[in-house]
DSSP file (Angstrom, degrees, kcal/mol; ACC not computed):
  #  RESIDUE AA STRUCTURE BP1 BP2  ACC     N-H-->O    O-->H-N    N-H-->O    O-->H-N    TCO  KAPPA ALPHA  PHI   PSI    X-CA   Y-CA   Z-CA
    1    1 A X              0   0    0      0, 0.0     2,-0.1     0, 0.0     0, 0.0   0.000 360.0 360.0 360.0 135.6   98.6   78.7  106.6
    2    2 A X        -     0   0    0      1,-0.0    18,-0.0    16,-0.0     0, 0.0  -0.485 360.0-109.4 -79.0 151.8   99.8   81.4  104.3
    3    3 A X        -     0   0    0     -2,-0.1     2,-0.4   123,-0.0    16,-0.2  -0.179  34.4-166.0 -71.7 157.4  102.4   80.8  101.3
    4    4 A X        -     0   0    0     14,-0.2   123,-2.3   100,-0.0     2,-0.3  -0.953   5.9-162.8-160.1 142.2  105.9   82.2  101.6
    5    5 A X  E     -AB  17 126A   0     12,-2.6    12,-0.6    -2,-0.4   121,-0.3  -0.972  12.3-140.6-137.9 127.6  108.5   82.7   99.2
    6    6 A X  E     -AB  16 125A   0    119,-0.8   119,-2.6    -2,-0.3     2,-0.4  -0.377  10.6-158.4 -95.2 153.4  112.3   83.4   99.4
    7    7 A X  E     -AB  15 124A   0      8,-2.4     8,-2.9   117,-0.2     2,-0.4  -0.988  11.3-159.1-121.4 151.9  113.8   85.8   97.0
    8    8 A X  E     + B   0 123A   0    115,-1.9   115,-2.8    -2,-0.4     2,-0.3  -0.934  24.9 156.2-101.9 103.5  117.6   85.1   96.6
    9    9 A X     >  -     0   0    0     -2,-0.4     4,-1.5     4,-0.2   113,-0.1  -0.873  50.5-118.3-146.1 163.2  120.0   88.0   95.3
   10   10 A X  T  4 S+     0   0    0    111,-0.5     4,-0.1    -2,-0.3   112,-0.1   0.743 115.6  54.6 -72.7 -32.3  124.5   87.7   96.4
   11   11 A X  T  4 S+     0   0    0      1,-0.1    -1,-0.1     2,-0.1   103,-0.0   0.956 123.7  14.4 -85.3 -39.0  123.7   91.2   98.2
   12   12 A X  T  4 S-     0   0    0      1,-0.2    -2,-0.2   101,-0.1    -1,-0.1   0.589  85.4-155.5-108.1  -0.2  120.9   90.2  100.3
   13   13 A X     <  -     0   0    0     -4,-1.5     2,-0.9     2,-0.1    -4,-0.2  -0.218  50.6  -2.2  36.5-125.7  120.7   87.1  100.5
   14   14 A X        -     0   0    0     -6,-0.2     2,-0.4    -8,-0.1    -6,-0.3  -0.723  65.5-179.9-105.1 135.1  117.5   85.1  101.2
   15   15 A X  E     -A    7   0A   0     -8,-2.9    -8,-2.4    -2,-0.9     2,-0.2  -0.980  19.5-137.4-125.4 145.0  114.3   87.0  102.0
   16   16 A X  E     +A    6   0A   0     -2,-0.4    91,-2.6   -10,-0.2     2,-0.3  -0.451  20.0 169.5 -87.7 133.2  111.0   86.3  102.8
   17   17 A X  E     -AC   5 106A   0    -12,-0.6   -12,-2.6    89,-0.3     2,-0.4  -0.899  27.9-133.0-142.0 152.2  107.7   87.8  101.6
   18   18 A X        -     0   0    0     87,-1.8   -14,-0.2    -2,-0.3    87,-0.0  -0.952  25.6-113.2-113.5  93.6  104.0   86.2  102.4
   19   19 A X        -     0   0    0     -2,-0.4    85,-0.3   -16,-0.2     3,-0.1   0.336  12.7-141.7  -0.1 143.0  101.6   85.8   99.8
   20   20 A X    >>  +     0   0    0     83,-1.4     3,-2.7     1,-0.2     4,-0.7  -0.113  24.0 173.6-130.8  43.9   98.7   87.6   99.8
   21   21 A X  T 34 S+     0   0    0      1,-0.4    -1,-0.2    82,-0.2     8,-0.1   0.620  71.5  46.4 -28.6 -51.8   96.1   85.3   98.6
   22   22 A X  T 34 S+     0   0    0      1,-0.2     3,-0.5     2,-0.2    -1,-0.4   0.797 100.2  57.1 -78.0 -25.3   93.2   87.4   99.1
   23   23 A X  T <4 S-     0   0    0     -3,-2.7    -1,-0.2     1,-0.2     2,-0.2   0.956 137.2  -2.2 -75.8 -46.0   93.9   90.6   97.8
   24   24 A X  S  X S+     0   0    0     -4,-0.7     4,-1.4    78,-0.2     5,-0.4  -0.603  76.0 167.3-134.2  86.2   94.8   89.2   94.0
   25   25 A X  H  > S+     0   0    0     -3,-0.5     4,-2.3    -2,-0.2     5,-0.3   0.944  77.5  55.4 -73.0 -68.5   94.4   85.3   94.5
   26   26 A X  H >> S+     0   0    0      2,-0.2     3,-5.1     3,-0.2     4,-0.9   0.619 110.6  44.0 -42.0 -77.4   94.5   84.6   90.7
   27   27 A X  H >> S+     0   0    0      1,-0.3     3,-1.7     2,-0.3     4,-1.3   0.691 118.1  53.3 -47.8 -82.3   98.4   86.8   90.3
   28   28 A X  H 3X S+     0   0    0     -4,-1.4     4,-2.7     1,-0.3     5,-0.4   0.766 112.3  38.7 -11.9 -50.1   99.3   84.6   93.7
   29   29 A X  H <X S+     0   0    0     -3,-5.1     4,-2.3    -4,-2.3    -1,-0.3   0.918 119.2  45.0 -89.4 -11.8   98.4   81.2   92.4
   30   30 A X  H <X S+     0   0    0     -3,-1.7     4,-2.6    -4,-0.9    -1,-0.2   0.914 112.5  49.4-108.9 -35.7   99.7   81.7   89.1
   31   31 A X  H >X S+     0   0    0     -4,-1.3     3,-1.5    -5,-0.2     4,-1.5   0.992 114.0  51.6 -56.0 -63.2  103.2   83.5   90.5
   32   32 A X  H 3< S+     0   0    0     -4,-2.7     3,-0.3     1,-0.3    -2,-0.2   0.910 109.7  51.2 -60.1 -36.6  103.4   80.1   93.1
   33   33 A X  H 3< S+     0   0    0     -4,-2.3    -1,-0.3    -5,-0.4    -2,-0.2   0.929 106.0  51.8 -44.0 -43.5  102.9   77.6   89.9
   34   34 A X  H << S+     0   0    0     -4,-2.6    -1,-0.2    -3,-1.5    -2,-0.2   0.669  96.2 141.5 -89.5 -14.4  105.5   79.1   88.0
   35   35 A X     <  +     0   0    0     -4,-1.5    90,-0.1    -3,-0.3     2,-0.0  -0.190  41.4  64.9 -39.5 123.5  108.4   78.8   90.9
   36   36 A X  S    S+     0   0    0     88,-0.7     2,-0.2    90,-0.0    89,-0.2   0.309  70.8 166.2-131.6 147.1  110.5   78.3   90.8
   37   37 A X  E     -D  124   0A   0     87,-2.5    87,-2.8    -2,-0.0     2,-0.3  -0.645  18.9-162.8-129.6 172.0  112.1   81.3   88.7
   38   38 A X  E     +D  123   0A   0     85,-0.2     2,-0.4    -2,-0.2    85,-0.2  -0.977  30.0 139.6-145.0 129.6  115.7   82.8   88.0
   39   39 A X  E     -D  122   0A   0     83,-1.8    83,-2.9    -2,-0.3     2,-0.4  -0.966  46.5 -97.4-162.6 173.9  116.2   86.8   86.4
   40   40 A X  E     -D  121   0A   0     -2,-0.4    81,-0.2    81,-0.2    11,-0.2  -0.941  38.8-109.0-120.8 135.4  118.3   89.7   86.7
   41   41 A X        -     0   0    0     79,-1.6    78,-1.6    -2,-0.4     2,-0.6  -0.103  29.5-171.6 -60.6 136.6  117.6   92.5   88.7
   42   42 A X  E     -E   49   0B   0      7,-2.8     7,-2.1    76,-0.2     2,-0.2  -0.987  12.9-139.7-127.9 163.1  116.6   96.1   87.4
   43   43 A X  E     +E   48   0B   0     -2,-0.6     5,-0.2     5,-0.2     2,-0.2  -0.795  22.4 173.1 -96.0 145.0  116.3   99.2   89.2
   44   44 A X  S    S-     0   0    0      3,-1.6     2,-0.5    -2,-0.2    43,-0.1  -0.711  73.2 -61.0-155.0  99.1  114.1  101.9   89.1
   45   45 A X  S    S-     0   0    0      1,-0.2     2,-0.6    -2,-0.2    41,-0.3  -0.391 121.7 -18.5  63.0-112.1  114.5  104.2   91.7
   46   46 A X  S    S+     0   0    0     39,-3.0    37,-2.4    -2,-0.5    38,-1.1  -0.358 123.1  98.5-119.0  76.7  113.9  102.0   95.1
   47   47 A X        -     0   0    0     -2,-0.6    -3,-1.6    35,-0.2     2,-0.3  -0.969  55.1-165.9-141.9 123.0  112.1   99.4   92.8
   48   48 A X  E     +E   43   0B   0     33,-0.5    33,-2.4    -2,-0.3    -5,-0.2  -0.922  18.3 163.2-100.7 158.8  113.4   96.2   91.4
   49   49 A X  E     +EF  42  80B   0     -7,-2.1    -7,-2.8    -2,-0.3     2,-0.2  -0.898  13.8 179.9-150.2-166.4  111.8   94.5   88.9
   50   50 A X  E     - F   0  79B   0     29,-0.6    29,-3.2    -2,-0.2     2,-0.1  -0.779  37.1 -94.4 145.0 139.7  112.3   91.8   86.3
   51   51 A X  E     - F   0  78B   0     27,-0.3     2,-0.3    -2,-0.2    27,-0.2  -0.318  41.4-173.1 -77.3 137.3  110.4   89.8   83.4
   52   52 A X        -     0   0    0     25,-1.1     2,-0.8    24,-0.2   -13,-0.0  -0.794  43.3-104.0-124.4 161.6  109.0   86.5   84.7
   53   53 A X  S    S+     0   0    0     -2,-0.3     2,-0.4   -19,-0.1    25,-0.1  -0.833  85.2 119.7 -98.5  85.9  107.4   83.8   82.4
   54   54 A X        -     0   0    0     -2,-0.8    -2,-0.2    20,-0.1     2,-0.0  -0.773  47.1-163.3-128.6 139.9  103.7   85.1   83.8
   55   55 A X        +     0   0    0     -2,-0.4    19,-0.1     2,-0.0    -2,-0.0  -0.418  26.8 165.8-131.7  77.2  101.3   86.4   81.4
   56   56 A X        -     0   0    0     17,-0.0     2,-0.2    -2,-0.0    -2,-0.0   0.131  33.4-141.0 -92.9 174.3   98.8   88.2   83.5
   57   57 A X        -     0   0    0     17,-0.0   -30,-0.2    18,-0.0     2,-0.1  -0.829  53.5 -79.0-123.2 158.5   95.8   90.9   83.0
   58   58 A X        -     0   0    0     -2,-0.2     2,-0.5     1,-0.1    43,-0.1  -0.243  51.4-163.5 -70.9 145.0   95.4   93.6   85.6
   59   59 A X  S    S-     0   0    0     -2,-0.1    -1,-0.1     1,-0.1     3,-0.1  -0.688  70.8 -34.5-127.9  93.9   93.8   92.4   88.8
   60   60 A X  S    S+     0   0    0     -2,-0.5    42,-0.2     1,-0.2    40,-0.1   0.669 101.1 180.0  91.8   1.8   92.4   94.4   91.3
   61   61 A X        +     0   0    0     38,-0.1     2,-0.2    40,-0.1    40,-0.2   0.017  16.1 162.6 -46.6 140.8   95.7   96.8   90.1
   62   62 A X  E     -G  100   0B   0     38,-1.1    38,-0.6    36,-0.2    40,-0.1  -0.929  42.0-136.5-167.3 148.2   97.0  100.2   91.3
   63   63 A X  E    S+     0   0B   0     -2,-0.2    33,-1.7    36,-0.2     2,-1.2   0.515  80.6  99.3 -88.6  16.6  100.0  102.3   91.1
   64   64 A X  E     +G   95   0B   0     31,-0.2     2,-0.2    36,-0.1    31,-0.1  -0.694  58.6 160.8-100.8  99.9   99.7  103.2   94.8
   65   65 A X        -     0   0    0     -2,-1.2     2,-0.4    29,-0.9    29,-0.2  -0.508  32.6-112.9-121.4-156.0  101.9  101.1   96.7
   66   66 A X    >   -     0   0    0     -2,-0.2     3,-2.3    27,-0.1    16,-0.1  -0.868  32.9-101.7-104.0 138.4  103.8  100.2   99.8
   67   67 A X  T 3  S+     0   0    0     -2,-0.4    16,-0.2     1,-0.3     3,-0.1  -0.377 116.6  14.7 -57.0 140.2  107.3   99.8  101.1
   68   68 A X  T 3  S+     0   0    0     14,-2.4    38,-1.9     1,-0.3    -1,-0.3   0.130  91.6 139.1  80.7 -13.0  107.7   95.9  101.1
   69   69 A X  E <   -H  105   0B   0     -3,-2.3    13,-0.5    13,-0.4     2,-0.4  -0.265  43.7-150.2 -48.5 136.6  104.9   95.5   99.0
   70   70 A X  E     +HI 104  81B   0     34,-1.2    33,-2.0    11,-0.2    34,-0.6  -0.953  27.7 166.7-107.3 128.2  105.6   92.7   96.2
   71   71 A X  E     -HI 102  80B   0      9,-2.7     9,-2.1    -2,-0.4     2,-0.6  -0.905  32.3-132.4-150.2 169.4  103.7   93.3   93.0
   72   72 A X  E     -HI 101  79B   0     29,-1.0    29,-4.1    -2,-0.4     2,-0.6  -0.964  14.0-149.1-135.9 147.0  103.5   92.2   89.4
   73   73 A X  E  >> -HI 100  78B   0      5,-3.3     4,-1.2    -2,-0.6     5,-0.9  -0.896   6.6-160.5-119.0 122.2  103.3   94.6   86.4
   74   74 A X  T >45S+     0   0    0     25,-0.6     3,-1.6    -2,-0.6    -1,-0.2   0.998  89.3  54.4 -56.5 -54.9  101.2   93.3   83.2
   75   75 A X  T 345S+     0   0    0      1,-0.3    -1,-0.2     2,-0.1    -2,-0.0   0.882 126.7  29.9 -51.5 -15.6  102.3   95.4   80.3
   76   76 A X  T 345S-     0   0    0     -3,-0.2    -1,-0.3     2,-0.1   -24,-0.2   0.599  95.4-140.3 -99.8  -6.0  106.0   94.1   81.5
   77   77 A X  T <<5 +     0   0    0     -3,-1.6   -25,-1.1    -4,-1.2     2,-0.3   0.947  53.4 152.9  37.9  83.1  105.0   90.7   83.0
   78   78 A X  E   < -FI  51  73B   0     -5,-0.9    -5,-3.3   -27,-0.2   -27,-0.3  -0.995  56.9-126.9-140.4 137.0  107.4   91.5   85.6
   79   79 A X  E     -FI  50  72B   0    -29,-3.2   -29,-0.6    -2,-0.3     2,-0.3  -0.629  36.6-170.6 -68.3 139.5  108.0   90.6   89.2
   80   80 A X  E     -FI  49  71B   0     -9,-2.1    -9,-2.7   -31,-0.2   -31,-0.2  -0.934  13.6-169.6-145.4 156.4  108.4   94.1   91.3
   81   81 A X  E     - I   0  70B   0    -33,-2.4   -33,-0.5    -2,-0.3   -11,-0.2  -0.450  14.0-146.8-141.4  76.5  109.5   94.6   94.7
   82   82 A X        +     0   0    0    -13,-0.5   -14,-2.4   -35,-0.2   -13,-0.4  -0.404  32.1 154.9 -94.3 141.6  109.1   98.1   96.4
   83   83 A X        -     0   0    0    -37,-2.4     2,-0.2   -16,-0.2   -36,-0.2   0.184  60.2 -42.7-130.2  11.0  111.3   99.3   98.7
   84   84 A X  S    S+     0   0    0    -38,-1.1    11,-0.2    11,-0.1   -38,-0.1  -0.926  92.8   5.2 168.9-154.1  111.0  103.2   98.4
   85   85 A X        -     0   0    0     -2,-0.2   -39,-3.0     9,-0.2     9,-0.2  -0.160  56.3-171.5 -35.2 128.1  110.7  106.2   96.7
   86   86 A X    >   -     0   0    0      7,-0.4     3,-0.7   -41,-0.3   -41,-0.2  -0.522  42.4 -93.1-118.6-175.2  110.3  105.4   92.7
   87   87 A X  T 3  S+     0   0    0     -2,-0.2   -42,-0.1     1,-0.2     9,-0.1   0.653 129.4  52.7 -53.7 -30.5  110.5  108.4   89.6
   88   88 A X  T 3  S+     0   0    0      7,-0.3     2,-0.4     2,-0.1    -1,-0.2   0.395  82.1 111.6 -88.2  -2.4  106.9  108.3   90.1
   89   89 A X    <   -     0   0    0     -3,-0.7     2,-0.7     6,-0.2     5,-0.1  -0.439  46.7-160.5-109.1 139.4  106.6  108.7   93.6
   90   90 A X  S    S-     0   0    0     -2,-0.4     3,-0.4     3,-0.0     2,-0.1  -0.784  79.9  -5.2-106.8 126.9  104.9  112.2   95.2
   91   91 A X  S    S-     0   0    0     -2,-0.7    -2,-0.0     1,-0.2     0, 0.0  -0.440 116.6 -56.9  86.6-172.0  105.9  112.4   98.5
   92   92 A X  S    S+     0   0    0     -7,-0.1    -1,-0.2    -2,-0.1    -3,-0.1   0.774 103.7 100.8 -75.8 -17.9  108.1  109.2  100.3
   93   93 A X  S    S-     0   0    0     -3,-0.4    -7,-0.4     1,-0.1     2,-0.2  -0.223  80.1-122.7 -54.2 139.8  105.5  106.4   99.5
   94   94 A X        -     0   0    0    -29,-0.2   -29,-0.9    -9,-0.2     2,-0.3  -0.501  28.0-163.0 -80.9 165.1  106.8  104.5   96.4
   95   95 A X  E     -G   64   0B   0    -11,-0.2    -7,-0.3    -2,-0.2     2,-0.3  -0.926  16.2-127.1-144.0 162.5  104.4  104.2   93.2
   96   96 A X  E     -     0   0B   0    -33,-1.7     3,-0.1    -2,-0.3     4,-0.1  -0.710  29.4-107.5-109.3 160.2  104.7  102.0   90.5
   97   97 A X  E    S-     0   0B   0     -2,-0.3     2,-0.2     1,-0.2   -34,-0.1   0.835  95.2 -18.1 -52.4 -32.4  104.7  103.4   86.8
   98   98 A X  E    S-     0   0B   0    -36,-0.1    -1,-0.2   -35,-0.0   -36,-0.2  -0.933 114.8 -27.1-168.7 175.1  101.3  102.4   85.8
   99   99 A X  E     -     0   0B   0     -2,-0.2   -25,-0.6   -38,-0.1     2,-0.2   0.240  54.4-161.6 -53.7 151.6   99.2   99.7   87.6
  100  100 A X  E     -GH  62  73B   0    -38,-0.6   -38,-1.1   -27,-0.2     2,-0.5  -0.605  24.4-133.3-113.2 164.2  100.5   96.9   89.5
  101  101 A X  E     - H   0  72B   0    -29,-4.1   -29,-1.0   -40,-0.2     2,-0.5  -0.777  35.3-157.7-102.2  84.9   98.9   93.5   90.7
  102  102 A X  E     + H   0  71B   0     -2,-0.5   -78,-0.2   -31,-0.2   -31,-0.2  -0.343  31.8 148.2 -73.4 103.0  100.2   93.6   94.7
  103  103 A X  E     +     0   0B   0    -33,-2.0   -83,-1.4    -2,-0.5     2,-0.2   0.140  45.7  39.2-142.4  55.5  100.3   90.4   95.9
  104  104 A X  E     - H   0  70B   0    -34,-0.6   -34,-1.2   -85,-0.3     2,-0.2  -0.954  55.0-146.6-165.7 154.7  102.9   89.8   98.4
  105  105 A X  E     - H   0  69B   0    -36,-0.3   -87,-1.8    -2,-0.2   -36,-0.2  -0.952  19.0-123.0-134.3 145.0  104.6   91.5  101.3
  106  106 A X  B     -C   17   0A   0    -38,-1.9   -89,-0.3    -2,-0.2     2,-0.3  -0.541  20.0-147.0 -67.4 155.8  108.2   91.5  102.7
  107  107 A X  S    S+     0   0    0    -91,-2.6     2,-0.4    -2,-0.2   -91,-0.2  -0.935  70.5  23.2 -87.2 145.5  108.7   90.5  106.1
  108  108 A X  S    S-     0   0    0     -2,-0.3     2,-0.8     1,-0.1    -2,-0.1  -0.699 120.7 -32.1 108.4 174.8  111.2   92.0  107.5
  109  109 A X    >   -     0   0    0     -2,-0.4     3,-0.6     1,-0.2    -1,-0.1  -0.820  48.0-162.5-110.5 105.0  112.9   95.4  106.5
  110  110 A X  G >  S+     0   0    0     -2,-0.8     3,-2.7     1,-0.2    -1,-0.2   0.844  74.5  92.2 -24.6 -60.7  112.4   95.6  102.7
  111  111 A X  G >  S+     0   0    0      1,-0.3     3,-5.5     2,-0.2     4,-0.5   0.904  72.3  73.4 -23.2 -58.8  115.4   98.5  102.7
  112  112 A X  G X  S+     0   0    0     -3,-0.6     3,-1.3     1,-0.3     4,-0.3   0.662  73.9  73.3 -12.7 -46.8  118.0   95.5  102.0
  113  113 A X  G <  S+     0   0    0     -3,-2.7    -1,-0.3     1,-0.3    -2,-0.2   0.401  81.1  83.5 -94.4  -6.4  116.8   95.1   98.4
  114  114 A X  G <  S+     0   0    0     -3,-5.5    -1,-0.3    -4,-0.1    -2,-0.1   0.544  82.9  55.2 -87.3   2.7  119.0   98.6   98.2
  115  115 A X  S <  S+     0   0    0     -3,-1.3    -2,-0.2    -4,-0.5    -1,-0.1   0.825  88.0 106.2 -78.1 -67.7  122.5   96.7   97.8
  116  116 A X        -     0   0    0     -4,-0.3     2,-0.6     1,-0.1     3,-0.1   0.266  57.9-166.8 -40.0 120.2  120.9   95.2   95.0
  117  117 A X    >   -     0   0    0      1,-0.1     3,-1.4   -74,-0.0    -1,-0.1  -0.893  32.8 -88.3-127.5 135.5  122.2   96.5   91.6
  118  118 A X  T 3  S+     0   0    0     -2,-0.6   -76,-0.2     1,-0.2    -1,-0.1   0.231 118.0  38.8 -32.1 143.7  120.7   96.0   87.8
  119  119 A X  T 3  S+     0   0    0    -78,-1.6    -1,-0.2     1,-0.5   -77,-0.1  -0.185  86.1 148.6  94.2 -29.4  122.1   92.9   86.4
  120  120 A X    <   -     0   0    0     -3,-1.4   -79,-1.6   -79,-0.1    -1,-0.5  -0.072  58.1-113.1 -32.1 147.4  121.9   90.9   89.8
  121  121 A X  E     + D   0  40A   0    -81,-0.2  -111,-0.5    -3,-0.1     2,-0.4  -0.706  47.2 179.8 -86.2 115.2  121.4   87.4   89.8
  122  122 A X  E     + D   0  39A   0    -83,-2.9   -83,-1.8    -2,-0.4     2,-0.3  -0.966   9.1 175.3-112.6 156.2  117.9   87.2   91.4
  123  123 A X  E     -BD   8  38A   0   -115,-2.8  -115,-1.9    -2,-0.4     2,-0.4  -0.980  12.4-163.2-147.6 180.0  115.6   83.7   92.2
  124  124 A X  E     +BD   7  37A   0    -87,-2.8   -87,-2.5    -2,-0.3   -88,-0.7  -0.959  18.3 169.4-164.0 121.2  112.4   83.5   93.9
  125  125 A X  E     -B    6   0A   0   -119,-2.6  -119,-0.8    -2,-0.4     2,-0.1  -0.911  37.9 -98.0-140.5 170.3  111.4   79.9   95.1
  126  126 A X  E      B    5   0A   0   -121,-0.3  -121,-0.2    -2,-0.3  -123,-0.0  -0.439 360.0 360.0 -91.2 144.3  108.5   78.6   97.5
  127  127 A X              0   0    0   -123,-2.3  -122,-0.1    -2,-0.1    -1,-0.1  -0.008 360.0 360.0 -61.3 360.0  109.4   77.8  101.3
């Protein structure tokens, strides 16, 4: 059965993403050990992200991602969550700033996460 994990913000309350074991299983197991975690949101265009206690190297990494896509960025050791169109992004697809570890998807319509504004209260805990 695959892993799932809520993330928790006042705007959107709780939503669900699915693990992606296979694509970067090391950045998966290490994200589900450290759960359960507590930050504040930042924005960057239709991107949140936020510093997690992770210390990762890139795996399997790329700045081409997907709406709903869940991803972690080494140089910021950050949890990232795209939900559109970034600074970076050519065309509508979102892109990350430089490579990401993707290892998660929302379920569910991703868009929500666009009430959310830097300085939100986010948490991200195991189902």
């Amino acid at each position: 059965m695959a892993r799932r994990i809520k993330i928790t913000t006042e705007a959107t309350g709780d939503v669900i993403a699915e693990l992606l074991d296979a694509k970067n299983p090391k950045t998966a197991e290490s994200l589900w050990n450290a759960l359960p975690i507590d930050g504040r949101a930042d924005r960057w265009g239709d991107e949140i992200y936020f510093g997690i206690p992770v210390k990762l190297d890139a795996e399997n990494a790329s700045e081409d991602v997907e709406v709903g896509d869940v991803g972690y960025w080494p140089p910021g050791n950050a949890f990232c969550i795209f939900f559109g169109r970034t600074p970076a992004s050519i065309g509508n697809e979102p892109r990350a700033a430089s490579p990401v570890n993707v290892f998660g998807k929302i379920l569910g319509d991703s868009a929500v996460f666009r009430k959310v504004r830097s300085g939100s209260k986010i948490r991200i805990e195991k189902v």
